[in-house]
C-alpha positions in Angstrom: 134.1 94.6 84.7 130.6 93.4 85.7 127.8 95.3 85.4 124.5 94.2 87.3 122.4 93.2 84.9 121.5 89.4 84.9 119.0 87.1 82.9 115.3 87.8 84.1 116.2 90.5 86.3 114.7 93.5 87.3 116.2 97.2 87.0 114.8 100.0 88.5 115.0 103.3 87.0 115.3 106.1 89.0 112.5 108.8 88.7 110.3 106.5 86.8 107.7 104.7 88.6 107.9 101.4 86.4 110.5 98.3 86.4 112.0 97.0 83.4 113.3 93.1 82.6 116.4 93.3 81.0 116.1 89.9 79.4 120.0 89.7 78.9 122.1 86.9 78.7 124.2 88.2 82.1 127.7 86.5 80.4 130.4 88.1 82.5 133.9 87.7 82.3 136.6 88.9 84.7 140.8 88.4 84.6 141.7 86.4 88.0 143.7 90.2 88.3 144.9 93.5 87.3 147.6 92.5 84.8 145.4 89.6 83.8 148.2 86.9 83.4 148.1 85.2 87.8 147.8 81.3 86.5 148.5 81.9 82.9 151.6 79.3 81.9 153.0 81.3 79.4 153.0 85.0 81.1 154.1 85.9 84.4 152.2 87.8 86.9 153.4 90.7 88.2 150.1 91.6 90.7 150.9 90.9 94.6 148.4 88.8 96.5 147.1 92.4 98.1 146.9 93.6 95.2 145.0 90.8 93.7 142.9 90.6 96.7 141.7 94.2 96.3 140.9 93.8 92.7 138.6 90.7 93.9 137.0 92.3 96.5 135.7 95.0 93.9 132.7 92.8 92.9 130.3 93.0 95.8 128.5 90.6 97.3 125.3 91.0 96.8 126.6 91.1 92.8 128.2 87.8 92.9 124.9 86.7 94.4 123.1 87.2 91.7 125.8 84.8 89.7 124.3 81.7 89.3 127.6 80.1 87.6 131.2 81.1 88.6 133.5 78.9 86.9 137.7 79.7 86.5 138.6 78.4 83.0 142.3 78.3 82.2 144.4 79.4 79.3 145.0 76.4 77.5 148.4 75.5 76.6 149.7 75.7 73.1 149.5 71.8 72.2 145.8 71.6 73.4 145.0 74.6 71.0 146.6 72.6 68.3 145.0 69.2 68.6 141.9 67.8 67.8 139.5 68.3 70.2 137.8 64.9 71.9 134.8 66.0 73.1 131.3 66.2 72.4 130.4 67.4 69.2 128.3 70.6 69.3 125.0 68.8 67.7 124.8 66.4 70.5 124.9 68.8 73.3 122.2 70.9 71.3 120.2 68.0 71.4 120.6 67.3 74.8 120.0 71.0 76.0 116.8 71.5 73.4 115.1 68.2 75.2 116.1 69.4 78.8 114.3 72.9 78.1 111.7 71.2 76.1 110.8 68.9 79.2 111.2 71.7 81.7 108.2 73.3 79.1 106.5 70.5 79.3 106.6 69.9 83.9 106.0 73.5 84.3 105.2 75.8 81.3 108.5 78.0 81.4 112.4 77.2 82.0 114.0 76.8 85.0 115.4 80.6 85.3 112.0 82.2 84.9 110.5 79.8 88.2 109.0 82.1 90.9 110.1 81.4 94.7 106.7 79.3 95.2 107.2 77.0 91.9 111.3 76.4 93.1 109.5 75.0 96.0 107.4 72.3 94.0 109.4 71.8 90.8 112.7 71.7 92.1 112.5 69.9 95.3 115.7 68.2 96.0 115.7 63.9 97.6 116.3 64.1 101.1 120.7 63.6 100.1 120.3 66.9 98.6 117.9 68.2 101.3 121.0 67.4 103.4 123.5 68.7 101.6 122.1 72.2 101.6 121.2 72.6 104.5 124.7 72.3 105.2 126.0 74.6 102.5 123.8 77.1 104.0 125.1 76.5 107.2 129.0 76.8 106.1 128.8 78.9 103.3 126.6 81.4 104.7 124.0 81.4 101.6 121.1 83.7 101.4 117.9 83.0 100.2 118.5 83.6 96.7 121.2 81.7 96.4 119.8 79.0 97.8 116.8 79.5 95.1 119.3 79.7 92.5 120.8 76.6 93.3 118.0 74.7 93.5 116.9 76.1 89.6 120.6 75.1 88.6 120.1 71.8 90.3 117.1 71.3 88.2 118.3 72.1 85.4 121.4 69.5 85.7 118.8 67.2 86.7 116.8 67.6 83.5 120.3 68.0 81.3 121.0 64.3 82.8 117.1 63.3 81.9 116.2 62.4 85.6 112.8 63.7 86.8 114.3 64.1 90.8 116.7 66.6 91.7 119.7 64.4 93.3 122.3 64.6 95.8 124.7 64.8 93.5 122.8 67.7 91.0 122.7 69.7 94.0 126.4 68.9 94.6 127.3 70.6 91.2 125.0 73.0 91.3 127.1 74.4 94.7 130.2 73.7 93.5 129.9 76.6 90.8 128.7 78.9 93.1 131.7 78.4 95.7 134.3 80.5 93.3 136.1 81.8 95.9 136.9 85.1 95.1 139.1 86.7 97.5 142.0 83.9 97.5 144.8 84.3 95.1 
């Protein structure tokens, strides 16, 4: 299950007067439900939807908060194992991810995920499409403020993946859409 520790954050340990930084990768990984198999081609799930709604509702909110990434990947069927794969090779998107976090060293003298509240506001300032589009997100979704910083740092980072020095409409279009995992629906 998930446990609370993310990237860069802080943990405070009871009885000792001092924070820590974890400085872990915060990789989590959770089935869809109990039995593990709901959307799985091959299996059958046996989980009701109350069932899988209770197992959902587990991870608290203030946890998936702290998620800057929630994306549902698939089990791939048995021919798409088999085949080749056509995508990128992995040198190229090394490439392309060691010049995004190189320029990000370069504009503000650390990566996006370590950017203070202040520096979000002046590095990662969205055009006014983006502007927009958030604050409509914030509006319908119901984001708090850290998730609307954390947006903004993954919008920048897309931004800087794609080698564009503003943070677009559409950056902080993807950067929502992996944060809208909605986790209570079957």
């Amino acid at each position: 299950m998930c446990s609370p520790r993310v990237w860069g954050s802080k943990s405070a340990s009871f009885g000792f007067k001092h924070l820590s930084v974890t400085l872990t990768h915060g990789k989590k990984a959770t089935p869809l439900c109990p039995c593990g198999f709901l959307g799985h081609q091959n299996s059958r799930c046996r989980c009701t939807p109350d069932q899988v709604a209770r197992y959902r509702g587990r991870i608290s909110g203030p946890l998936l908060d702290r998620i800057d990434l929630q994306i549902e990947v698939p089990a791939l069927p048995e021919t798409d194992l088999i085949k080749q794969a056509a995508g990128e090779s992995s040198e190229i998107v090394r490439g392309r991810v060691t010049a995004a976090r190189e320029w990000a060293q370069k504009r503000q003298h650390k990566p996006n995920a370590q950017l203070a509240s202040r520096e979000i506001d002046s590095y990662c300032a969205p055009d006014e499409k983006g502007a927009t589009l958030l604050k409509q997100a914030i509006a319908r979704l119901g984001l708090s403020a850290r998730a609307y910083h954390r947006i903004l740092r993954v919008a920048r980072t897309i931004a800087d993946l794609a080698g564009d020095d503003l943070v677009a409409g559409s950056h902080v279009a993807e950067a929502i859409q992996y944060r809208r995992l909605d986790r209570n629906s079957p």
